[in-house]
mmJSON file of the N, C-alpha and C atoms, coordinates in Angstrom:
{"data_MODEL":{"atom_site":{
"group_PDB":["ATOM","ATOM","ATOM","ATOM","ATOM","ATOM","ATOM","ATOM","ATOM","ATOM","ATOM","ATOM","ATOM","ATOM","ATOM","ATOM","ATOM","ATOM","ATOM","ATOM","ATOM","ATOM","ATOM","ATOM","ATOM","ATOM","ATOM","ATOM","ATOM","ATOM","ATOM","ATOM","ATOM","ATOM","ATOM","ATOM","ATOM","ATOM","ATOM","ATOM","ATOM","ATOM","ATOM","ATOM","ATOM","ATOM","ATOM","ATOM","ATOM","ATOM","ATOM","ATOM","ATOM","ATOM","ATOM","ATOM","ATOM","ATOM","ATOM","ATOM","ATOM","ATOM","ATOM","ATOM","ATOM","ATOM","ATOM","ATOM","ATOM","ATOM","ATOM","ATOM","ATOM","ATOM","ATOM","ATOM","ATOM","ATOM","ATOM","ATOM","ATOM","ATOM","ATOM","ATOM","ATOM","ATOM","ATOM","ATOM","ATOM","ATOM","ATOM","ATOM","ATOM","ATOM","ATOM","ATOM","ATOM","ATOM","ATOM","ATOM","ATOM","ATOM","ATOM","ATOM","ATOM","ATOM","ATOM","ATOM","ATOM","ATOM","ATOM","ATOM","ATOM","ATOM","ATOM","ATOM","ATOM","ATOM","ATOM","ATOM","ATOM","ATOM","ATOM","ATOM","ATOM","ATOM","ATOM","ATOM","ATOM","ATOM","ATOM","ATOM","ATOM","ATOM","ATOM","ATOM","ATOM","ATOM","ATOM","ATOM","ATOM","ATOM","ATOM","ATOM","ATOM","ATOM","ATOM","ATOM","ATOM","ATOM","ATOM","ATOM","ATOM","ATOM","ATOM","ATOM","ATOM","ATOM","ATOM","ATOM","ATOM","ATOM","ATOM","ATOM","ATOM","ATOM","ATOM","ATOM","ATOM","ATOM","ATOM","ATOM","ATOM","ATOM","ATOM","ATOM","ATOM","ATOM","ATOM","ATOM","ATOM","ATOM","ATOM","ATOM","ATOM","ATOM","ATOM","ATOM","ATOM","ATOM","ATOM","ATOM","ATOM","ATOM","ATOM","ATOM","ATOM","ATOM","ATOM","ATOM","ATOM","ATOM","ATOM","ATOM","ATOM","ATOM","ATOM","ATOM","ATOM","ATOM","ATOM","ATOM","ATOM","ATOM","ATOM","ATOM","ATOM","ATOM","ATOM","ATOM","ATOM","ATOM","ATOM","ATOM","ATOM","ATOM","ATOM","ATOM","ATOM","ATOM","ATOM","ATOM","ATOM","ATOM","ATOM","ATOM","ATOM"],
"id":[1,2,3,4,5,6,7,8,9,10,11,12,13,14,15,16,17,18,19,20,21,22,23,24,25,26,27,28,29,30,31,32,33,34,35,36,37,38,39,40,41,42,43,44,45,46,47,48,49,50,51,52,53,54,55,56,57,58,59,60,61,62,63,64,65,66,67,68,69,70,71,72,73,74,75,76,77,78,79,80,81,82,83,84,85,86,87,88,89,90,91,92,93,94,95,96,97,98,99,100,101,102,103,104,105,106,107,108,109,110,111,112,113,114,115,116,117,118,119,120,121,122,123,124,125,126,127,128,129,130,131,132,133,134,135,136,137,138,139,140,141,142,143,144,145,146,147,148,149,150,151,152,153,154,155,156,157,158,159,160,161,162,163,164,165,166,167,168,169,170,171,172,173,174,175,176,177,178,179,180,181,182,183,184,185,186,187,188,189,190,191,192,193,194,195,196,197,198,199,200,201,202,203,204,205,206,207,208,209,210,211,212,213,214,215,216,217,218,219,220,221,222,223,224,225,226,227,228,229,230,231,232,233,234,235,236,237],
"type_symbol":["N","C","C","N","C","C","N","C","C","N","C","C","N","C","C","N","C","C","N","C","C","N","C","C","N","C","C","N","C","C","N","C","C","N","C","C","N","C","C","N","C","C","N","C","C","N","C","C","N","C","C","N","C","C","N","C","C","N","C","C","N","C","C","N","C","C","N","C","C","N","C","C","N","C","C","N","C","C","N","C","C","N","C","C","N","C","C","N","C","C","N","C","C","N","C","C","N","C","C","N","C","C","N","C","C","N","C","C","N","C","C","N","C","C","N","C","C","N","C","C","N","C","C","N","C","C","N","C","C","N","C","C","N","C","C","N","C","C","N","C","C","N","C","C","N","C","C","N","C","C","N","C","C","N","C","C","N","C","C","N","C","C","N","C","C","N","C","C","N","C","C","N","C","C","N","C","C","N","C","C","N","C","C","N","C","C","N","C","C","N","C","C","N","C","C","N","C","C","N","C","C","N","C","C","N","C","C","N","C","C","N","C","C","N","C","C","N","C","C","N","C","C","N","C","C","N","C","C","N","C","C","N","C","C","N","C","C"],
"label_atom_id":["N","CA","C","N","CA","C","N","CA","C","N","CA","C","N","CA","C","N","CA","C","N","CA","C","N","CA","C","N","CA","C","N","CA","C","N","CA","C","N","CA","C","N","CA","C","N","CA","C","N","CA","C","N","CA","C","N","CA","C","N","CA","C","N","CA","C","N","CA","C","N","CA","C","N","CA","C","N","CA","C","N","CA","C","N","CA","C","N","CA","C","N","CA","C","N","CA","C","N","CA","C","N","CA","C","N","CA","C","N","CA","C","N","CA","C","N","CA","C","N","CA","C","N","CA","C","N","CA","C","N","CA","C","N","CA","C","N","CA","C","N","CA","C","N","CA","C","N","CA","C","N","CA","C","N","CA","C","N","CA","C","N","CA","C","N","CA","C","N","CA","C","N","CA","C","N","CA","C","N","CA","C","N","CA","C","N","CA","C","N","CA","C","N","CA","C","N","CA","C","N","CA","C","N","CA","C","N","CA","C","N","CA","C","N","CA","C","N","CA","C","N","CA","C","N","CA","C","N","CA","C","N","CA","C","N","CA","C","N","CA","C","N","CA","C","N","CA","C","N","CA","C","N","CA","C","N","CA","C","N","CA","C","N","CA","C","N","CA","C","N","CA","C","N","CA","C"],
"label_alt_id":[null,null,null,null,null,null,null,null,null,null,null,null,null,null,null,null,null,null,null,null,null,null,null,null,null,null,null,null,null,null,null,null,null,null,null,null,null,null,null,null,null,null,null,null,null,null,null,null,null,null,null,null,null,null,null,null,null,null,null,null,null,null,null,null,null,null,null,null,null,null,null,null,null,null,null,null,null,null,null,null,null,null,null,null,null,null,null,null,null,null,null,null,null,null,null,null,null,null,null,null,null,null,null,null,null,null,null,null,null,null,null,null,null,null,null,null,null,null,null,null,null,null,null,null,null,null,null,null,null,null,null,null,null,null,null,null,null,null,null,null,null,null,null,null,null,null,null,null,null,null,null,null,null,null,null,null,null,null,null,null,null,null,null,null,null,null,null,null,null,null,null,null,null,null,null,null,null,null,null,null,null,null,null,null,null,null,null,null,null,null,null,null,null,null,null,null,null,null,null,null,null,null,null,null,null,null,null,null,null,null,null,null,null,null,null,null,null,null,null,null,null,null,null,null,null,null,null,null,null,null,null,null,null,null,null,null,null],
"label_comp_id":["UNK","UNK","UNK","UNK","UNK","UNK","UNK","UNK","UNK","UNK","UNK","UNK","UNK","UNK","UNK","UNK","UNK","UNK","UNK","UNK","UNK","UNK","UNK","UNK","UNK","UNK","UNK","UNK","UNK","UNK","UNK","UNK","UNK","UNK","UNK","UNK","UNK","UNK","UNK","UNK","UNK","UNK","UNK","UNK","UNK","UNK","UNK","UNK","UNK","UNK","UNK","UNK","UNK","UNK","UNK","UNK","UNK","UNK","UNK","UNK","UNK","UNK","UNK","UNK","UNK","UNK","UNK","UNK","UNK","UNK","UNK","UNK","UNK","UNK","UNK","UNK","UNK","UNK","UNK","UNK","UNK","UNK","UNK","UNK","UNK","UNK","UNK","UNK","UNK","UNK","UNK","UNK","UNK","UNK","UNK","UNK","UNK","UNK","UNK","UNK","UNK","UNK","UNK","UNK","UNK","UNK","UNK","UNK","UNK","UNK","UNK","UNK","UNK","UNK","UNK","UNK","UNK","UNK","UNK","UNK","UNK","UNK","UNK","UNK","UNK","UNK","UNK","UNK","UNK","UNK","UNK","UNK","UNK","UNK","UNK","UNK","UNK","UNK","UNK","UNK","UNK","UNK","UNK","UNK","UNK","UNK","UNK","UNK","UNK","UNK","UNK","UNK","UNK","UNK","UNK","UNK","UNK","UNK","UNK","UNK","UNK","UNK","UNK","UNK","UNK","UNK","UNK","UNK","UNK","UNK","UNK","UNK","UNK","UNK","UNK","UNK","UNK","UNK","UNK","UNK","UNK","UNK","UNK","UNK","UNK","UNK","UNK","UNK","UNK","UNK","UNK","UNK","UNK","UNK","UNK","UNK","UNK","UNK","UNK","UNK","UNK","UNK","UNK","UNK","UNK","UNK","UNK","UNK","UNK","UNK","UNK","UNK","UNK","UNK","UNK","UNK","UNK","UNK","UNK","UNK","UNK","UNK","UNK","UNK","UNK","UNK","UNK","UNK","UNK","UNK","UNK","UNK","UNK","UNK","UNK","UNK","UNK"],
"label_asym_id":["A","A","A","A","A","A","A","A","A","A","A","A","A","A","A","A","A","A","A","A","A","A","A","A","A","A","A","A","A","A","A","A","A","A","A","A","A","A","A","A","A","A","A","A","A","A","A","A","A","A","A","A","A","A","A","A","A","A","A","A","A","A","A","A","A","A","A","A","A","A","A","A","A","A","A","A","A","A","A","A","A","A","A","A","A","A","A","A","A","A","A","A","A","A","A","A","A","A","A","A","A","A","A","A","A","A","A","A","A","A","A","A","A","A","A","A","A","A","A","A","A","A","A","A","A","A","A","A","A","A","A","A","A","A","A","A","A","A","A","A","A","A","A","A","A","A","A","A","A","A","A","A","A","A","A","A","A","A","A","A","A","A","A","A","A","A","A","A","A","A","A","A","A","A","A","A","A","A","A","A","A","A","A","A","A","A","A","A","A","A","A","A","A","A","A","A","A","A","A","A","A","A","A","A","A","A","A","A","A","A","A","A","A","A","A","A","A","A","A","A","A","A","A","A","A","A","A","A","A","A","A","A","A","A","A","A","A"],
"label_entity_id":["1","1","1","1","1","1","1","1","1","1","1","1","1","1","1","1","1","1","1","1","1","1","1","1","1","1","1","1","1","1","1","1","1","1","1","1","1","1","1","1","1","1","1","1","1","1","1","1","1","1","1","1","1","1","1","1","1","1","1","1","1","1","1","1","1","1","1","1","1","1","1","1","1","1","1","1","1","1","1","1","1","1","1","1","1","1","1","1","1","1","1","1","1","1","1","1","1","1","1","1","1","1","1","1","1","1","1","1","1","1","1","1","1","1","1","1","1","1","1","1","1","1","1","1","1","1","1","1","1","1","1","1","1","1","1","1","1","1","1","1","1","1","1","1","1","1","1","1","1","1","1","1","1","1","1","1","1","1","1","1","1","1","1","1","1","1","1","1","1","1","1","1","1","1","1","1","1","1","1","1","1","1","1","1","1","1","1","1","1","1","1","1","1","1","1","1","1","1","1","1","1","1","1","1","1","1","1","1","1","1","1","1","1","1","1","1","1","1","1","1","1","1","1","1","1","1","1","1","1","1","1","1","1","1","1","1","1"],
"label_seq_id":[1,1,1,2,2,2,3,3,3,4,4,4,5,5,5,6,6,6,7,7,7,8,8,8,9,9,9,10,10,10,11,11,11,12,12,12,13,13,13,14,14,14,15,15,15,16,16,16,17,17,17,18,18,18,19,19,19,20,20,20,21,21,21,22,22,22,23,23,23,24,24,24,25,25,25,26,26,26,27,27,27,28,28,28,29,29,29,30,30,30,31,31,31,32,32,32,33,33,33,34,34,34,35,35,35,36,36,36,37,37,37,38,38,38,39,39,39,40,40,40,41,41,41,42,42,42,43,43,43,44,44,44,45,45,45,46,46,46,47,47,47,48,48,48,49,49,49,50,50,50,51,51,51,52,52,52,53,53,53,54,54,54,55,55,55,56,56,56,57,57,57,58,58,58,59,59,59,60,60,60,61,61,61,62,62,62,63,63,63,64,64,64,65,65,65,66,66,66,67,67,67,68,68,68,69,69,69,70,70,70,71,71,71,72,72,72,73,73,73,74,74,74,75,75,75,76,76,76,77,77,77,78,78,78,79,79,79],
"pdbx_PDB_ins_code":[null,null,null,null,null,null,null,null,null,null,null,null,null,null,null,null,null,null,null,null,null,null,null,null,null,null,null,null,null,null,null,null,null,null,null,null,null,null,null,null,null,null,null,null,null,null,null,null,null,null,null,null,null,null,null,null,null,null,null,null,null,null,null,null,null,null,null,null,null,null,null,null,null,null,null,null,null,null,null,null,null,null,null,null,null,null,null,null,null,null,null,null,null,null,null,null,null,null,null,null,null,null,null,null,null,null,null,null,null,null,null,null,null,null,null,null,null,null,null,null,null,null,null,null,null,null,null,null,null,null,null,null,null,null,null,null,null,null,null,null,null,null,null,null,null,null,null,null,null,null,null,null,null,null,null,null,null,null,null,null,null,null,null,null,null,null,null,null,null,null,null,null,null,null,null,null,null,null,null,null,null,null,null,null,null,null,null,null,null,null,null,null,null,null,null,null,null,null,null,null,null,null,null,null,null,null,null,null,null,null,null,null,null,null,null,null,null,null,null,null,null,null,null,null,null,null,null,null,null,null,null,null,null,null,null,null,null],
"Cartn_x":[146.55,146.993,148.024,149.142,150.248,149.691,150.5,150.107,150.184,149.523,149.669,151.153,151.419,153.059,153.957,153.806,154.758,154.975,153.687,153.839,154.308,154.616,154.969,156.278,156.46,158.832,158.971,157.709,158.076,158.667,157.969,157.538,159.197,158.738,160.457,162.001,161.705,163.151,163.285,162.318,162.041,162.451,162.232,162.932,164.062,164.801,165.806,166.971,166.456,167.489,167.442,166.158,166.226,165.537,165.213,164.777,162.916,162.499,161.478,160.529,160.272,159.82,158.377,157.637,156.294,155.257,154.631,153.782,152.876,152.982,152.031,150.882,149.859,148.649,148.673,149.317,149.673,150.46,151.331,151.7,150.539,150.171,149.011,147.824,147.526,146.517,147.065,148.444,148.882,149.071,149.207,149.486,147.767,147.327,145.419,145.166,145.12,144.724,145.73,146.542,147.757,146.838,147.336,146.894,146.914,146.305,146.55,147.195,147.548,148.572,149.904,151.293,152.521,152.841,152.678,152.743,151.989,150.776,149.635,150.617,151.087,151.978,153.428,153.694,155.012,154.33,153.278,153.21,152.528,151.895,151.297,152.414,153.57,154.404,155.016,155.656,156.129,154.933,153.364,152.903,152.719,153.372,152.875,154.274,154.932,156.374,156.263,155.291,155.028,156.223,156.917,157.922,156.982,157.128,157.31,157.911,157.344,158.897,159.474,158.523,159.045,160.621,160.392,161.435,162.675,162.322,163.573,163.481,163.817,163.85,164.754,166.142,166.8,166.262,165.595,164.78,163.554,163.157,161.428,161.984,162.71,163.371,163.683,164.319,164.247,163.676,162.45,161.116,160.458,159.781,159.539,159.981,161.084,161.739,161.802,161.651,161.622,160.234,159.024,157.749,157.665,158.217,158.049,158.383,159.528,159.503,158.978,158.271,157.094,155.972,155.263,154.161,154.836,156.018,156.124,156.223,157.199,156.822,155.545,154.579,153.39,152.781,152.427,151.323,151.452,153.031,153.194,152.617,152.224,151.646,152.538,151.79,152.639,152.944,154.303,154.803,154.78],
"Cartn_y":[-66.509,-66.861,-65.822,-66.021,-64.813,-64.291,-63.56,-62.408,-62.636,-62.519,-63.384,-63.001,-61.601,-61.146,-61.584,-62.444,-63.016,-64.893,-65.211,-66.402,-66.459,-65.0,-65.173,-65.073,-63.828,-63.786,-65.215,-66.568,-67.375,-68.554,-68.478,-69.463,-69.363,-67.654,-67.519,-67.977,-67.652,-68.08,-69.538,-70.425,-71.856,-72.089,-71.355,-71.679,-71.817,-70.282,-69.75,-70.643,-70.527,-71.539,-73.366,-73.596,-75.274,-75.549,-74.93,-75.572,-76.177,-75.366,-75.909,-74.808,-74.222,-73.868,-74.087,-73.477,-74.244,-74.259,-74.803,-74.684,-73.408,-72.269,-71.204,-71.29,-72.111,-72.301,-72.574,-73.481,-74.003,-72.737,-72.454,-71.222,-69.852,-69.905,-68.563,-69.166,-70.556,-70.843,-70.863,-71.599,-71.063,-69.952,-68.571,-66.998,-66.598,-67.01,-66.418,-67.151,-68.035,-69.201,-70.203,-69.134,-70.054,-70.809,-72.341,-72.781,-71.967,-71.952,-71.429,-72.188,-73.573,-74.232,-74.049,-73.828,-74.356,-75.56,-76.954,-77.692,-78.356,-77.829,-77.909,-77.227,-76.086,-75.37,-76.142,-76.449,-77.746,-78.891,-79.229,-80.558,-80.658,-78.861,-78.692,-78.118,-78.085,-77.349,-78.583,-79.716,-80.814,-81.523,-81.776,-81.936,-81.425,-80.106,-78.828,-79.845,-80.007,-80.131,-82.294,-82.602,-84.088,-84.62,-84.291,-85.003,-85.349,-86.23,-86.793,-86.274,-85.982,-85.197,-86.2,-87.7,-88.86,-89.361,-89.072,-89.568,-88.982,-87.088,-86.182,-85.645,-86.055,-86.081,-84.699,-84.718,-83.194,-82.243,-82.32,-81.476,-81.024,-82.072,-81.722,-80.998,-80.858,-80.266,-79.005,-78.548,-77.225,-76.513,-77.283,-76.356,-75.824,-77.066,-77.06,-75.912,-75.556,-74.804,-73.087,-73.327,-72.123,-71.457,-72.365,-72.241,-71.644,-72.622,-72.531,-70.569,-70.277,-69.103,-67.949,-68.492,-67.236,-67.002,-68.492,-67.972,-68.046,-68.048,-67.516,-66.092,-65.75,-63.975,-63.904,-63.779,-63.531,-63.285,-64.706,-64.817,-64.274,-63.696,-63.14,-61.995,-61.746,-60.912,-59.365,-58.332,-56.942,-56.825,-56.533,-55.365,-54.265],
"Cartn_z":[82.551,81.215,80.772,80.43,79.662,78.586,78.632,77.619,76.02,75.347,73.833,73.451,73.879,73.155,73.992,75.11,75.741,75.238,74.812,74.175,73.124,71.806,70.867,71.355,72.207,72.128,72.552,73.41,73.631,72.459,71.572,70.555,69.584,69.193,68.734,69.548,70.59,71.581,71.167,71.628,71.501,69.669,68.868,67.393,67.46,67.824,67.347,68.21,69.419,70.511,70.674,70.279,70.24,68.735,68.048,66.991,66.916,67.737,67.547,67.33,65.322,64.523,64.476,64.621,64.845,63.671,63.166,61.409,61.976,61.005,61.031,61.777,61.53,62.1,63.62,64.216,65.765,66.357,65.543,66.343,66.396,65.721,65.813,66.878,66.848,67.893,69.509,69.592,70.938,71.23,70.218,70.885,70.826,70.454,70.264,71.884,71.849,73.43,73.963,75.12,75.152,76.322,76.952,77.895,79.015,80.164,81.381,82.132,81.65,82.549,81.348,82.211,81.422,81.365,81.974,81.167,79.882,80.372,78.757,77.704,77.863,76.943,76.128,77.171,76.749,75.781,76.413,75.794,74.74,74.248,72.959,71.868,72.766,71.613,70.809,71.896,71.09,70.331,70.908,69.937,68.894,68.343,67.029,66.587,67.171,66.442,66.069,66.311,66.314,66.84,67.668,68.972,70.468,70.678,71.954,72.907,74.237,75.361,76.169,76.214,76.658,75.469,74.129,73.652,73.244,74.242,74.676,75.485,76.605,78.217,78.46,78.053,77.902,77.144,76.51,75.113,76.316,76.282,76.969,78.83,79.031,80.236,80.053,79.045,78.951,78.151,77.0,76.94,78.316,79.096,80.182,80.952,81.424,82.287,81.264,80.05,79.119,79.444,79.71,79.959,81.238,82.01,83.297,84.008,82.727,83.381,82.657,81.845,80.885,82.136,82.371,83.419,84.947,85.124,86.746,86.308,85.385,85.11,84.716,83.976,83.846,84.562,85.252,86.378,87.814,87.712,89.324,89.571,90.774,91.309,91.127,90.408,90.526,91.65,92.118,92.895,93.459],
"occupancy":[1.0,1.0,1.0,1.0,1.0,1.0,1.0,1.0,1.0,1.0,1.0,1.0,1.0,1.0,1.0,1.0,1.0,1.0,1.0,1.0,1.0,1.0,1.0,1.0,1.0,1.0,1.0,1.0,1.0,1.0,1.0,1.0,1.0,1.0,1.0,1.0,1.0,1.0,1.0,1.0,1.0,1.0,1.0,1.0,1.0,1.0,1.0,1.0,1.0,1.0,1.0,1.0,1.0,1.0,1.0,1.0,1.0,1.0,1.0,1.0,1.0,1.0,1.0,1.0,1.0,1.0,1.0,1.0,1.0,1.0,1.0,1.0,1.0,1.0,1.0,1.0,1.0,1.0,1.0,1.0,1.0,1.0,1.0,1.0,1.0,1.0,1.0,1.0,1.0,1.0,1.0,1.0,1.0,1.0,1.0,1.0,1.0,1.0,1.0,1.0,1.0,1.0,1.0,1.0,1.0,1.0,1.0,1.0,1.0,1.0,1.0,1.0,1.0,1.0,1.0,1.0,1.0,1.0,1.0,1.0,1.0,1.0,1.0,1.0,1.0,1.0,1.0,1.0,1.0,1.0,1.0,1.0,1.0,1.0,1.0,1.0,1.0,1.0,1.0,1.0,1.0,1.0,1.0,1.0,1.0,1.0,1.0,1.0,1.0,1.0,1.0,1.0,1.0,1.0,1.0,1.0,1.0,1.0,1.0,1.0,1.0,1.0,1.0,1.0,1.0,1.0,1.0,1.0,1.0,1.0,1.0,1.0,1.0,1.0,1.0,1.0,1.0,1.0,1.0,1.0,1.0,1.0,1.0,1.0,1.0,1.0,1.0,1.0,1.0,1.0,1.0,1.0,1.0,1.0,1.0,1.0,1.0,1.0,1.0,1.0,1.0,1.0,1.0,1.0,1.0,1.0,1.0,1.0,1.0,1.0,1.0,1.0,1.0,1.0,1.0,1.0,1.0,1.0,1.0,1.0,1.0,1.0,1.0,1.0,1.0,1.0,1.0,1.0,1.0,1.0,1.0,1.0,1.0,1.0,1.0,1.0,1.0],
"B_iso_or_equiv":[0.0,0.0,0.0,0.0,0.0,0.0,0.0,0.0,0.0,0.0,0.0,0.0,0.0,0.0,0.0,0.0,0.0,0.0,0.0,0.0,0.0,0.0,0.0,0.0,0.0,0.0,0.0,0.0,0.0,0.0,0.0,0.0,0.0,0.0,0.0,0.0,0.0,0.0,0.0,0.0,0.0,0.0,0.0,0.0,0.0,0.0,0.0,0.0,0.0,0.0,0.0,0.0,0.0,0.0,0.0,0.0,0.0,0.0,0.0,0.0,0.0,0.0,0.0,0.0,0.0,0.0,0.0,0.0,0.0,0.0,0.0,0.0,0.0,0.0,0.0,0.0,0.0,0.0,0.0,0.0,0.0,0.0,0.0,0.0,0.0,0.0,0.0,0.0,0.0,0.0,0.0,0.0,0.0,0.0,0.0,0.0,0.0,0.0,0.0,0.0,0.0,0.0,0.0,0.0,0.0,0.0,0.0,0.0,0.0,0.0,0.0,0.0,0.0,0.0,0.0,0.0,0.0,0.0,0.0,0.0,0.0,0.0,0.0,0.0,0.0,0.0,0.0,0.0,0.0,0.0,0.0,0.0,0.0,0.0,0.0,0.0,0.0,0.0,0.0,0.0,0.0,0.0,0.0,0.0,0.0,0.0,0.0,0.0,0.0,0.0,0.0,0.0,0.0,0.0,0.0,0.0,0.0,0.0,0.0,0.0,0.0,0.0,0.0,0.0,0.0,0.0,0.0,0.0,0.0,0.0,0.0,0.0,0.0,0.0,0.0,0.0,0.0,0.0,0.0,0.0,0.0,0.0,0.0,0.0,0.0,0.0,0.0,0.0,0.0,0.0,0.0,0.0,0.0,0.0,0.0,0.0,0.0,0.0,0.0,0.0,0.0,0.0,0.0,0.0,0.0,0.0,0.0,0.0,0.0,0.0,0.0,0.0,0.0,0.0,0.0,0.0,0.0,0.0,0.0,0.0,0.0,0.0,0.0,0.0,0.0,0.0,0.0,0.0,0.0,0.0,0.0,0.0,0.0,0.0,0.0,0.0,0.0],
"pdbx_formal_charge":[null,null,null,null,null,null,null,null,null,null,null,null,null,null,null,null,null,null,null,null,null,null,null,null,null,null,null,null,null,null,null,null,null,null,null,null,null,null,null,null,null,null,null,null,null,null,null,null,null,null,null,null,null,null,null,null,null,null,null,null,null,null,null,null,null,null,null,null,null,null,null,null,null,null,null,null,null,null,null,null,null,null,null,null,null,null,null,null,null,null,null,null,null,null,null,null,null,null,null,null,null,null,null,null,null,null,null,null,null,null,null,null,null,null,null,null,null,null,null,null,null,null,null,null,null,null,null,null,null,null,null,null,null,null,null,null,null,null,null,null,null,null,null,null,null,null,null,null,null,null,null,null,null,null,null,null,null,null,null,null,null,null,null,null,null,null,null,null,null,null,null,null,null,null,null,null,null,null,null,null,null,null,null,null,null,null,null,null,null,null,null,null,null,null,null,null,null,null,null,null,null,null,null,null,null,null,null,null,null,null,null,null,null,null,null,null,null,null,null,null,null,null,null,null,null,null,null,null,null,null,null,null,null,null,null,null,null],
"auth_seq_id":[1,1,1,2,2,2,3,3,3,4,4,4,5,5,5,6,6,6,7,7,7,8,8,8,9,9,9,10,10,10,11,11,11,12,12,12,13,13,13,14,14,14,15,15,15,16,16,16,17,17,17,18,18,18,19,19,19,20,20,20,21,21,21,22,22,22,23,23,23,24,24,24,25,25,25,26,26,26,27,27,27,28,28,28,29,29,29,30,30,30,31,31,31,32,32,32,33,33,33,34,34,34,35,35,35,36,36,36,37,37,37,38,38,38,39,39,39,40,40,40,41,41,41,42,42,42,43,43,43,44,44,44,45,45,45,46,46,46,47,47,47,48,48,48,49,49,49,50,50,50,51,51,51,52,52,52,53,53,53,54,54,54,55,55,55,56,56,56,57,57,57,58,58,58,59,59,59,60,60,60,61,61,61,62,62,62,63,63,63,64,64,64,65,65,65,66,66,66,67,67,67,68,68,68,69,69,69,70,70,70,71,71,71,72,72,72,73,73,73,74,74,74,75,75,75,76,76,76,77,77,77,78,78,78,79,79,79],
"auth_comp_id":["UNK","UNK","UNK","UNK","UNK","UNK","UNK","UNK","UNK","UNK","UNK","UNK","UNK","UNK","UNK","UNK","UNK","UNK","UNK","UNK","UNK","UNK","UNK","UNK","UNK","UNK","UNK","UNK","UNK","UNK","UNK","UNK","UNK","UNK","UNK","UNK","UNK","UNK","UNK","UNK","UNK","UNK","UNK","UNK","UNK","UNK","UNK","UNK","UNK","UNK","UNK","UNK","UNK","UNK","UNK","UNK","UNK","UNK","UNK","UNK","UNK","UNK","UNK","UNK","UNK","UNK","UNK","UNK","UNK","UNK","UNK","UNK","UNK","UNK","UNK","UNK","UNK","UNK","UNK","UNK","UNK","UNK","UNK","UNK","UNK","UNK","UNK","UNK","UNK","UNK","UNK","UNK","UNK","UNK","UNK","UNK","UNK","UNK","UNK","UNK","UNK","UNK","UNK","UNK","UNK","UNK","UNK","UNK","UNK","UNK","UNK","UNK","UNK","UNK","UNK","UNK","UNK","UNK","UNK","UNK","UNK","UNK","UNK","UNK","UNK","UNK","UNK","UNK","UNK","UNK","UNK","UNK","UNK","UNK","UNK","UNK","UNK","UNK","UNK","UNK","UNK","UNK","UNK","UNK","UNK","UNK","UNK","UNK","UNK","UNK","UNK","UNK","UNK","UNK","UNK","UNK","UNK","UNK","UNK","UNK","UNK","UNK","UNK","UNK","UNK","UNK","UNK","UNK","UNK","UNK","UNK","UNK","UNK","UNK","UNK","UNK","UNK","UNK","UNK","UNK","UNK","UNK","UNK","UNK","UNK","UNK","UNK","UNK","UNK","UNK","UNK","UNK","UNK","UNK","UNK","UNK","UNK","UNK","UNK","UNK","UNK","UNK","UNK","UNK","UNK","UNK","UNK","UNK","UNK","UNK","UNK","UNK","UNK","UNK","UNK","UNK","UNK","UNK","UNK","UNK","UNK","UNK","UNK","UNK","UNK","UNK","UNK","UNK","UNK","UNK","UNK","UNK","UNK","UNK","UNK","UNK","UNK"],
"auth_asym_id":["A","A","A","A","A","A","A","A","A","A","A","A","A","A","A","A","A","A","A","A","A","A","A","A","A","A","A","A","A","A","A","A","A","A","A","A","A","A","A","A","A","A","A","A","A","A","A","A","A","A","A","A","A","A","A","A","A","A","A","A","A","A","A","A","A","A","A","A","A","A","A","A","A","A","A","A","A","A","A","A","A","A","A","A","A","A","A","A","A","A","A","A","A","A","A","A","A","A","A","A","A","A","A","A","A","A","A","A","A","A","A","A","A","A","A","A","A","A","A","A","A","A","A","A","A","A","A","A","A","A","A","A","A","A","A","A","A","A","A","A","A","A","A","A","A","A","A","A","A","A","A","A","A","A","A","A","A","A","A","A","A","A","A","A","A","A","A","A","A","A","A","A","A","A","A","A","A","A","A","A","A","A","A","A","A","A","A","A","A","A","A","A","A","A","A","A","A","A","A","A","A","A","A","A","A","A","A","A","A","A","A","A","A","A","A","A","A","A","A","A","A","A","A","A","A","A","A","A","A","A","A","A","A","A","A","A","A"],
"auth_atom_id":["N","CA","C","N","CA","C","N","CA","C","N","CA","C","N","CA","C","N","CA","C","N","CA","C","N","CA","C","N","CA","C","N","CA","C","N","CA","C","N","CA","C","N","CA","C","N","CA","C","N","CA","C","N","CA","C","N","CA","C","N","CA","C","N","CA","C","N","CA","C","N","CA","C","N","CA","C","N","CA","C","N","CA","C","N","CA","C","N","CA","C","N","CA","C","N","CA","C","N","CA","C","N","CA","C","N","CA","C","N","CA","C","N","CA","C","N","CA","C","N","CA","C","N","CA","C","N","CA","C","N","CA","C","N","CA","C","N","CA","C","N","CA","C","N","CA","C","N","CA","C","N","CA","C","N","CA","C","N","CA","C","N","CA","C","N","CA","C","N","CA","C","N","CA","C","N","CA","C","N","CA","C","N","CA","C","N","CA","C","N","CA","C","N","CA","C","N","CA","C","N","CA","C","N","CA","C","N","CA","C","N","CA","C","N","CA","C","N","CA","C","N","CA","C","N","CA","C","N","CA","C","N","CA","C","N","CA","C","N","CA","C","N","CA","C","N","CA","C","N","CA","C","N","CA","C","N","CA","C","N","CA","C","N","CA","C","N","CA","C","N","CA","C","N","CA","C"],
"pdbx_PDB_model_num":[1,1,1,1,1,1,1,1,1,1,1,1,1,1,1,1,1,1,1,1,1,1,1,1,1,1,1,1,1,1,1,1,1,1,1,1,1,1,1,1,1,1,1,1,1,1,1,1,1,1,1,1,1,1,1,1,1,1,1,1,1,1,1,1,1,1,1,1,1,1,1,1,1,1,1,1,1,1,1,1,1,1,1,1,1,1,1,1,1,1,1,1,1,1,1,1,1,1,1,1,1,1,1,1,1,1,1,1,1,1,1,1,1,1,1,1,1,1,1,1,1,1,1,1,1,1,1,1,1,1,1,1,1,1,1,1,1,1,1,1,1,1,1,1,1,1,1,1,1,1,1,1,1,1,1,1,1,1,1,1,1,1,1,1,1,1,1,1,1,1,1,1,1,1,1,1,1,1,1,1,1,1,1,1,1,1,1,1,1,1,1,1,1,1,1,1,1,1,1,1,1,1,1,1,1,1,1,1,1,1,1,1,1,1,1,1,1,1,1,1,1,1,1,1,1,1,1,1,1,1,1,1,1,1,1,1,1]
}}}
């Protein structure tokens, strides 16, 4: 599971760069218990944001891939 302070610089990037602001409460429950899967993570963010990722295929592609590289850094094995 990432690190709660890696899900928050996540949550902000995802504002500041696509717009997707998340209501106080949803954002504090994904940095308290983020999923241990990243796409659970994707698909709880457009649900915080009540979007669909079926009805933004370019949108939901690069949350996805924004995710995708929180837990490949996270979860990789130290060096």
């Amino acid at each position: 599971m990432p690190d709660p302070r890696s899900v928050e610089w996540l949550l902000e990037r995802l504002c500041t760069e696509y717009g997707f602001c998340l209501p106080v409460a949803a954002r504090a429950q994904l940095v308290a218990r983020p999923p241990s899967d990243g796409a659970e993570l994707a698909a709880a963010i457009f649900r915080a944001e009540g979007l669909s990722p079926a009805d933004h295929p370019r949108l939901a592609q690069a949350v996805r891939e924004e995710v995708g590289r929180l837990y490949a850094r996270d979860l990789a094995p130290d060096s």
